[in-house]
C-alpha positions, 0 to 999 in steps of 0.5 A: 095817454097811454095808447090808442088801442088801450083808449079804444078799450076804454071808450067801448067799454064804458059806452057798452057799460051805459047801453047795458044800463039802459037795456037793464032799465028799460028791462026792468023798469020800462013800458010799451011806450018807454021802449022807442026813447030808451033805444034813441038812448042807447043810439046816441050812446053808440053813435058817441062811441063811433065819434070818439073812436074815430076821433082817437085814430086821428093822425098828426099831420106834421113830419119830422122835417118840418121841425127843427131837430126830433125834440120839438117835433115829439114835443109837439106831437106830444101836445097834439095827442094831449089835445085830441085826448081832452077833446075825446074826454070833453064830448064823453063827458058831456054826452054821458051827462046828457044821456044821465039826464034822459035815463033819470027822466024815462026812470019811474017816480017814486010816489 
């Protein structure tokens, strides 16, 4: 991980370059009718970017006394962190699926 801010970065721009996506196609290939399910879309995309953000800032609980000397403890602070970062790439990874999915059932069918 390279570090929290840059994580935070990371995560509004990819879920700004998916709502992005479905203002586009719901722009250009949208109806009356589509509008309401592609805003749940973009809605689901920003409450994942709130979840995954928060997630990010979460702290670990454990001071350095509690160990026995400095290496353990940033050895488990490292694993800690290292946890919290494959959780946070997990829920996005599933979620985006999920949103792909919704976006490829409101697109248009070729004929």
């Amino acid at each position: 991980m390279a570090n929290k801010r840059q994580l935070k970065k990371a995560i509004c721009r990819t879920c700004g370059d998916v709502a992005g996506e479905c203002i586009f196609a719901a722009e250009t290939f949208g109806n009356e009718a589509n509008y309401e399910n592609w805003d749940k879309i973009i809605l689901e995309v920003a409450l994942l970017q709130a979840e995954a953000v928060s997630r990010v800032s979460e702290s670990f609980k454990k001071q350095p006394k509690e160990f026995a000397n400095g290496k353990e403890y940033k050895k488990a602070r490292r694993a800690h962190s290292k946890q919290v970062v494959n959780g946070i790439c997990e829920l996005m990874t599933t979620t985006l699926k999920e949103v792909a999915v919704k976006m490829n059932e409101l697109m248009p069918k070729k004929a």
